[in-house]
N, C-alpha and C positions, 0 to 999 in steps of 0.2 A: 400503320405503325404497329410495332409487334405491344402485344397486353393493350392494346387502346382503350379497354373498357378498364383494366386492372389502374393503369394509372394516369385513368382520369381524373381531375378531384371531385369532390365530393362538397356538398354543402348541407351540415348538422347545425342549426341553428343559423346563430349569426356569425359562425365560424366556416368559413374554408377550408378542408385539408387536401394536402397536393397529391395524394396519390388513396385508393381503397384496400391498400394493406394495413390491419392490426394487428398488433403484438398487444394480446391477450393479456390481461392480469395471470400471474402466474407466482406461486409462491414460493420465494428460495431461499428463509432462514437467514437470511443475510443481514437483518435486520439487528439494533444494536437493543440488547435484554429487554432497556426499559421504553423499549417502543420508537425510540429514537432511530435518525436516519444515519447509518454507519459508512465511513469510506469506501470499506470493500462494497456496498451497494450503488456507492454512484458508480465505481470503476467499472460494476458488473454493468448497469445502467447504460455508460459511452460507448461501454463494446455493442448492445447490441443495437443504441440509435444509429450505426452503421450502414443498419442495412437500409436506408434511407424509408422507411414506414410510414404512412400518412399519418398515423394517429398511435402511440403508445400508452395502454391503459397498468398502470402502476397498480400493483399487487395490491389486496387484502389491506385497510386500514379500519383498526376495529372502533366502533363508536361507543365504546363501554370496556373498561377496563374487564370486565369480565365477560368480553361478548368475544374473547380473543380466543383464535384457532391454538396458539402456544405462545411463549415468550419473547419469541424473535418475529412480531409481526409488529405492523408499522402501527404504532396509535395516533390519532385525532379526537381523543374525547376532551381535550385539554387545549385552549390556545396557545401553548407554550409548545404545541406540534408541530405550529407553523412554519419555525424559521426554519428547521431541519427541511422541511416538505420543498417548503422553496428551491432548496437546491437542487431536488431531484428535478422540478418545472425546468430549470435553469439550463441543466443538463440537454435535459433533448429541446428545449429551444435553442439552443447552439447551435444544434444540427438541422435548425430546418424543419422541424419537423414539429405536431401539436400534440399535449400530452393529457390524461386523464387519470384519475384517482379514481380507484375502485375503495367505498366505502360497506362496511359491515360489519354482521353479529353473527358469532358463531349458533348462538341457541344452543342447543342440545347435542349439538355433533361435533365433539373435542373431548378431550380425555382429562384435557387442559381445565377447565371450571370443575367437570364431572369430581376430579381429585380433590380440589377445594370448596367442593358441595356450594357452588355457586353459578351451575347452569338451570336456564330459564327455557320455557319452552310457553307455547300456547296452551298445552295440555300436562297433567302430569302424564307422560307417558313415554316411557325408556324408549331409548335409541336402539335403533336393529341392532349398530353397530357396538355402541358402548354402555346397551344395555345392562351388562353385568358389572357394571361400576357405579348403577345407583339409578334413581330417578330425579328428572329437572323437577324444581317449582312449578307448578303453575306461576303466570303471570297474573296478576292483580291488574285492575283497569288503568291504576295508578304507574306500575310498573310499562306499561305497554303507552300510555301517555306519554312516558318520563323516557322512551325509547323511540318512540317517533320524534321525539324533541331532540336527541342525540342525534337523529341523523339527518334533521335540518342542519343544528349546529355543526354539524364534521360537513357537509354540502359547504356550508359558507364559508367555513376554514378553506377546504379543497379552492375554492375561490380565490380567498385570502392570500392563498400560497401561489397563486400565478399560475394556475393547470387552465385550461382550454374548455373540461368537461369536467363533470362529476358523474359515478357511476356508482349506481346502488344495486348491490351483489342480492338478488331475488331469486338463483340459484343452486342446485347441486346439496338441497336440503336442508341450506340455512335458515335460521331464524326468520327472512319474510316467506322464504317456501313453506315451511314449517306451519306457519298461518292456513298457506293455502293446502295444504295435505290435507286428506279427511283422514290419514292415517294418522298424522298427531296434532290435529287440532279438534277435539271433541269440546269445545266450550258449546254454552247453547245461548250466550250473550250475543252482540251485535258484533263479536269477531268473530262466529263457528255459523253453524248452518250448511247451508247448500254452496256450493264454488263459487259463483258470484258473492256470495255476504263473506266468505273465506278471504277474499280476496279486499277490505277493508283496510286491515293493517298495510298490507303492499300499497294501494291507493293513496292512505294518506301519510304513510313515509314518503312517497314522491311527493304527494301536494304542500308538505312541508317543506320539504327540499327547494322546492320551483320556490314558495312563500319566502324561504331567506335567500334565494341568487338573485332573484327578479326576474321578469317573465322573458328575457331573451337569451341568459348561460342557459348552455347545452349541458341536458341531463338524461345519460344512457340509466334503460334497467337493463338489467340482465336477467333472462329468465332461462328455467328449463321448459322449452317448448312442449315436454311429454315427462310421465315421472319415471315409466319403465320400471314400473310394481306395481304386482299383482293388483289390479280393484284400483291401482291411480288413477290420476288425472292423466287424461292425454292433450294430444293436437288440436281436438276435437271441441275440448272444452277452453285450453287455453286461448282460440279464434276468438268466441267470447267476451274476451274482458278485454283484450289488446285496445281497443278503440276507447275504454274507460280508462288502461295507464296512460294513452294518451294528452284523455282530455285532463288526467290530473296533473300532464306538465313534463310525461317522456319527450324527448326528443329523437332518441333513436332506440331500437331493439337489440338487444344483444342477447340471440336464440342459442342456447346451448341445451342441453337435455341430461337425465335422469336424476338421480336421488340416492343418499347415504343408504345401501340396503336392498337397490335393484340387486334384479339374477345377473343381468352382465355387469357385473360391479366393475369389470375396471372401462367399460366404452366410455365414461368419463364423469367420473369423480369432480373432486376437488381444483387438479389442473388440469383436468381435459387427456385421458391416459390412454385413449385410446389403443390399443395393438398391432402389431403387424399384418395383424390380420383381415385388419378393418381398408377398405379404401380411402383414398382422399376424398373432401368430401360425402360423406357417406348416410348424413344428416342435414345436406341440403334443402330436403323436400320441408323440411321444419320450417323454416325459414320462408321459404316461397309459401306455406300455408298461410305465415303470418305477413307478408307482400299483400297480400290478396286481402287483409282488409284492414290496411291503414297508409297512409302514404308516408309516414316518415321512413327514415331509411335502415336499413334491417341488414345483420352483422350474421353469416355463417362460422361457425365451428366446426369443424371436425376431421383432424390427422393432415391439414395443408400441409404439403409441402413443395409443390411447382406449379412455379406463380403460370403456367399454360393451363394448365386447371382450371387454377383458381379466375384467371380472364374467362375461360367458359362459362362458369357458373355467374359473373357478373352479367357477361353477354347474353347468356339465357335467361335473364331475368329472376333469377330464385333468389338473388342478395344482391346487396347496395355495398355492402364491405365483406371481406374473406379477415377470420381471425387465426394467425400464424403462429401455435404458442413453439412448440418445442423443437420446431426447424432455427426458429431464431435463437435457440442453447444448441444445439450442432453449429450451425451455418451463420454468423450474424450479416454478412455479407451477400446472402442468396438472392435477395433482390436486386442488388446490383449486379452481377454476372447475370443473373437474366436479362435487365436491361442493356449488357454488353453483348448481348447475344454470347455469352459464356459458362451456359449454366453448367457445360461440364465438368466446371472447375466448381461445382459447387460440392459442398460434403451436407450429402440427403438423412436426414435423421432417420434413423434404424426400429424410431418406436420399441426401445427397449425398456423404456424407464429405469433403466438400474438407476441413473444419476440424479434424476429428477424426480418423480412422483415416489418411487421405491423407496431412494435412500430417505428424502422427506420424511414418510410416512411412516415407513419400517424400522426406520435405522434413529430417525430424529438428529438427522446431521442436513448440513448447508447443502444447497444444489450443488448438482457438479454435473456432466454431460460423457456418456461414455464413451464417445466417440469426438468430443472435444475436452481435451486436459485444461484447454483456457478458461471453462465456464465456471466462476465460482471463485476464481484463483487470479482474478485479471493483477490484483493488489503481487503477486509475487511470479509471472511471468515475466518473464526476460524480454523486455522490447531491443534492447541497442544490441548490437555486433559487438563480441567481445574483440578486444585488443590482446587476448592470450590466446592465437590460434594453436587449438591441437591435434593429434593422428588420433582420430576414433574407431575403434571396430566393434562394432555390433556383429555379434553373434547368434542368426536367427531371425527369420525375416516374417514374425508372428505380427499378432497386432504391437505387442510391447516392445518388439526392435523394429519393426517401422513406425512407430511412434518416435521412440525413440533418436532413431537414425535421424528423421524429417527433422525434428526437435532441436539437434545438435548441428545440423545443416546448415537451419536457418539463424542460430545462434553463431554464427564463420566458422566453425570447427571444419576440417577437412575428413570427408567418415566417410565408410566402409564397410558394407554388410552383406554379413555373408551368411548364405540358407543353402543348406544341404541337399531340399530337395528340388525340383525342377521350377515346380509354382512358389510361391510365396503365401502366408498367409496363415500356414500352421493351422489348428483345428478350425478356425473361422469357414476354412474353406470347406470343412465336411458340413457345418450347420450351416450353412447356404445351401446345401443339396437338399436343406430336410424343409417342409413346407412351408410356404408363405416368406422363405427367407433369402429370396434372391439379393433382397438389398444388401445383406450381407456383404454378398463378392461384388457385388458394386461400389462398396465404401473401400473394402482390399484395394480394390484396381486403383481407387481413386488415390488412396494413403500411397501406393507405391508411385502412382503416376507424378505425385507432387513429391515422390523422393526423388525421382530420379529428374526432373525439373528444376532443382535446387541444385542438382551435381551430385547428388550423395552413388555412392559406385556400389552399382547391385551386383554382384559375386555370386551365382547362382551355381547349382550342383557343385558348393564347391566346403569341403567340410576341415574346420578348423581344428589344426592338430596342436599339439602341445610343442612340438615341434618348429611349426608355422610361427606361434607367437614368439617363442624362445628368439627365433631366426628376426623377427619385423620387429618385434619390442613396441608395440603402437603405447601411446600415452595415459591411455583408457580404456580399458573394454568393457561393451554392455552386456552382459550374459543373457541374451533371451534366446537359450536354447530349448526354451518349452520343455517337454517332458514326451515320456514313452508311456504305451499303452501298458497298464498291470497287469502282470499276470494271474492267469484264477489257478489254482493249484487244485482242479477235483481231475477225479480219478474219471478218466476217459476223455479227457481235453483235447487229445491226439484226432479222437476220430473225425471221419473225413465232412460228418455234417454239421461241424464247429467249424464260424470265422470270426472275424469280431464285429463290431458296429461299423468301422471307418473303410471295412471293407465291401460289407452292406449298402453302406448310404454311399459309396463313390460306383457301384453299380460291380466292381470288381467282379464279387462273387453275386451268380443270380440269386434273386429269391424267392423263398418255397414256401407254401404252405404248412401249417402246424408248426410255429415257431415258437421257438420259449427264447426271450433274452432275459439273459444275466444281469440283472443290473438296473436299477430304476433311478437312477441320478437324470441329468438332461440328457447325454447322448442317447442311454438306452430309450428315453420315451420318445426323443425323436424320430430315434430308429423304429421306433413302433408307428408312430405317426408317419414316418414316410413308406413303411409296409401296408398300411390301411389303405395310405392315397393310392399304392401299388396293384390292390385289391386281393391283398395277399387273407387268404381266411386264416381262424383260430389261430392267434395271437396271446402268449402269456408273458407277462411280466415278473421277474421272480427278483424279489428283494430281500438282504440279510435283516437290512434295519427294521424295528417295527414301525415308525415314524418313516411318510415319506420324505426324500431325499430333498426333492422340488416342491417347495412351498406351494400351495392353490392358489394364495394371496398373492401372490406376484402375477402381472398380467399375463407372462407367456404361460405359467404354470397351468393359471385358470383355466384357457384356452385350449391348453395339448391334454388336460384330464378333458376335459369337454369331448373334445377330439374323441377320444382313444374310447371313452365311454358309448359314443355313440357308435363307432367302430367296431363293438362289442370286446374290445382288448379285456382279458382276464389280469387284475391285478393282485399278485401274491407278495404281502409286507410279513417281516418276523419270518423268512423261508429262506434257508439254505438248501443249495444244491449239495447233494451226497455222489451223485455220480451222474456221466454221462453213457446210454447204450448205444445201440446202432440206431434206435427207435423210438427212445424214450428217456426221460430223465428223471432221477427221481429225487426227491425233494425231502426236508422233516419243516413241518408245523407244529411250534410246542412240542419235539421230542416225538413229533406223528408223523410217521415216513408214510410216503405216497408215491405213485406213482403218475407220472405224465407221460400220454402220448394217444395217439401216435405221433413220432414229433423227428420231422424230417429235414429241419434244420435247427441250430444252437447259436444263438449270436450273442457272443461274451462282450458288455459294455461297463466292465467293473472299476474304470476309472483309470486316471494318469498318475503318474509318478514323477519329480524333479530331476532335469539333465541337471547334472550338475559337474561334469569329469573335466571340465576344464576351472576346474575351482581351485585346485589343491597349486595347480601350475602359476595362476596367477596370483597366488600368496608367495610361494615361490621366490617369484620373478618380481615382486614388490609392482607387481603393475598394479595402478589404484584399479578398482572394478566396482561393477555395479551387477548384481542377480536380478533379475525383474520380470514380471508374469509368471507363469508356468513353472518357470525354474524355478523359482523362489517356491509355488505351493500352486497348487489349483488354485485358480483365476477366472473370475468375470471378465468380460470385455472392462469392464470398467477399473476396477483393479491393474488392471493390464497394461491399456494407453496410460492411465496418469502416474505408474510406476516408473513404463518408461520415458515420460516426459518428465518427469523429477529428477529421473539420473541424469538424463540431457543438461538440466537445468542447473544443478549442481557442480558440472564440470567445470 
């Protein structure tokens, strides 16, 4: 049987589940202000019990009004949490499938208390991360009593409300990690000391827990198996104590790894954020460290997303469950096309985070998925076939007009999209040339595959004139004509060791050694990153802005400075080019010209500009229209698909 290990079930307590797929706690905002459970949460909730999961562990529910990551997380400090809770149980027992509460305290790592001078920590001692916004309390004995009592009572609630399991968040630098850290637990009472007496508070919030379910509901921790900072705890240490959370009443392990303020801050944070970079898998051995001494049954994390993997890693014995977080916000369905023997029909998460862990974190807006427009949105997506079929044309066969096009497809409109150049896919298709981003053009292929499955008419090399429309008059056009490359206007742009980035990274033009690109936005560093992997030497980076263009703090950001730095890439911020020679270029810093080179190629990566020249015609011709991606303005992928599934959806 194909996956036989993957979905065999499983026995966690005195529960059953039918198959060793988990969909992770994972946080999406979605949550109504006052901690209550909102509509738009259960709709996000049915979409992804789809994918038929053995076990669904329900997001972050904070056991202290002030122990909360932000506003829109779920509370249980209150039995008046219940009846909402329920619903969510309700939900994925409809489907078949068993559900669990993830219960916790922020401590010290939210910005959220830190603002209201009402975070709590083991130690007074600032956060890597939000250290400049103040220092937590110490905890009093009193306070730390009056918190293992919280999260017995949210255990019994999670009961209460009809879930399957209770799971207590001991992870990713919260409040019970936070105990166990000797980086922020310097008490010298009966909660501080050496790793084992650290490990006290985590101990008896589980034994509490067990104390109000009774000794046979299933009670997952969740740990970080390693902290992955400098002088932390590791694997090493953590083997140690696992046989004590046992005997105070786990039931299962759930092994995830690092902490608020490791060097690879984004391998996984809060939801698990791994990168493109990262494989599936890639933190298995965690897991099988903690197999090896305890028999209950032990949960892998990190970057799944095909369940043939994930059957390996069960079958090789390193884990008892695979946890699946951000392929179920792409794919909610991926498990079943596997089980159809159809996983080509699955759409593979890209590990972008724009939607998920980014917009959360950065932006402090609701999930969304950048490569699925439904995640987040289920409450205003179109399920039924319209009864007003219309002529659509999509103009631009990008991420945002095959979004689009698929979108209006599968809503019965009759469409029609039409791309100029040979492939399809618009700039997506050069950042899949550049490292680690094959998935890239595997999502293209798959977005067109499912457009042209649906009926929607790919119109390839075929460029829409003002004329064309005047003459067909379609009902609606979607403008995703993307944009053109900018031009750099310095003096010597002509010469012959100038080409651009998209000409670079498609192999067009070869490339050479002592390169200076234009440009430090994403193309230019990828093109610098794909010259490194090329093993192209002496690489510069020349930037107008003083501020870089690509944030660090975003995972791909993180990752391509990484790159580029060990690559020995020179990077120049606040530096305009003044001109280009046959040899050299030369630059001012602060009003201080200099000279570069020798430098035997120029790769100008200064940014796109908005197609917009069938705009004026469709005001015109009063056709209704819609601008989206690129055309409208430089665009993320994410920006991109859910522009063009709003114009679809709007039709």
């Amino acid at each position: 049987m194909i996956l036989k290990s993957l979905l065999s079930p499983v026995q966690i307590g005195t529960v059953e589940f039918k198959n060793r797929v988990v969909m992770p706690a994972m946080h999406t905002g979605l949550a109504n202000e006052d901690g209550t459970v909102s509509e738009a949460y259960l709709a996000y909730l049915k979409r992804r019990a789809e994918s038929g999961a053995g076990l669904y562990v329900i997001e972050i529910a904070e056991v202290h009004p002030w122990g909360a990551l932000g506003p829109r997380c779920f509370g249980i400090w209150d039995d008046s949490f219940v009846p909402g809770l329920k619903k969510i149980a309700e939900v994925i027992h409809n489907q078949g499938s068993k559900v669990a509460l993830q219960i916790h305290h922020v401590g010290r790592e939210s910005a959220y208390p830190m603002m209201n001078n009402a975070a709590v920590a083991p130690s007074a001692v600032p956060s890597y991360v939000f250290g400049a916004m103040g220092t937590p309390r110490e905890m009093s004995l009193e306070d730390i009593k009056e918190t293992i009592a919280s999260f017995g009572q949210a255990a019994r609630r999670v009961k209460e409300a009809g879930f399957d399991m209770v799971e207590l968040h001991g992870a990713h630098g919260y409040l019970l990690m936070q105990f166990l850290s000797a980086h922020s637990n310097k008490r010298t009472d009966r909660y501080g000391g050496d790793f084992r007496a650290r490990s006290r508070f985590m101990l008896e919030c589980i034994e509490e827990a067990r104390k109000q379910v009774g000794p046979f509901y299933p009670i997952s921790i969740r740990i970080s198996g390693e902290e992955q900072i400098k002088d932390g705890y590791t694997i090493d240490d953590m083997v140690t104590i696992v046989p004590d959370l046992v005997k105070a009443g786990a039931s299962v392990i759930d092994v995830s790894f690092s902490t608020y303020g490791c060097a690879d801050l984004f391998i996984d944070t809060p939801s698990g954020v791994a990168p493109v970079e990262y494989d599936q898998g890639f933190k298995a051995n965690l897991a099988r460290r903690i197999k090896e001494v305890t028999d209950v049954p032990v949960i892998s994390v990190g970057r799944y997303t095909d369940p043939i993997q994930m059957d390996d890693v069960i079958a090789r014995g390193d884990a008892d469950l695979i946890a699946v977080g951000r392929q179920h916000l792409a794919d909610p369905v991926f498990l079943k096309n596997a089980m159809a023997c159809h996983s080509e029909d699955t759409v593979t998460c890209i590990a972008c985070n724009q939607g998920c862990i980014e917009r959360l974190a950065l932006e402090e807006k609701a999930i969304r998925c950048a490569i699925n427009p439904e995640t987040g949105q289920e409450l205003i997506y179109p399920q039924r076939i319209t009864n007003q079929k219309k002529k659509i044309w999509v103009v631009g066969g990008g991420p945002s007009g095959l979004t689009a096009a698929y979108e209006a497809r599968r809503i019965g409109h009759e469409v029609a999209l039409f791309e100029k150049e040979k492939e399809v896919g618009g700039h997506v298709r050069y950042a899949a040339m550049s490292p680690h981003k094959e998935v890239y053009q595997k999502w293209i292929d798959g977005l067109l595959r499912r457009c042209e499955r649906s009926g929607v008419v790919i119109k390839r090399e075929t460029r829409v004139t003002d004329e064309l429309i005047a003459q067909s008059r379609p009902d609606v056009v979607i403008l995703a004509s993307g944009s053109d490359r900018s031009s750099c206007p310095v003096e010597g742009i002509g010469k012959s060791i100038v080409c651009d980035a998209w000409q670079t990274l498609s192999g067009e033009v070869k490339s050479k050694d002592n390169a200076v690109i234009i440009g430090a936005g994403l193309v230019g560093l990828e093109t610098a990153d794909t010259l490194c992997q090329r093993g192209i030497k002496h690489i510069t980076v020349v930037e107008a802005l003083v501020d870089p263009p690509v944030p660090n703090v975003t995972a791909h950001g993180y990752m391509l400075y990484k790159r580029l730095q060990e690559g020995g890439v020179t990077m120049m911020f606040n530096t305009l080019v003044k001109s280009i020679e046959d040899d050299a270029v030369i630059v001012t810093t602060n009003g201080e010209e200099r000279k570069i080179g020798p430098v035997d190629q120029v790769i100008v990566a200064v940014g796109v500009k908005p197609r917009q020249e069938l705009k004026e015609t469709l005001r015109q011709l009063d056709i209704r229209h819609f601008i989206v991606g690129d055309a409208k303005g430089a665009r993320r992928i994410m920006e991109a698909t859910e522009e063009g599934a709003q114009a679809a959806w709007s039709i």
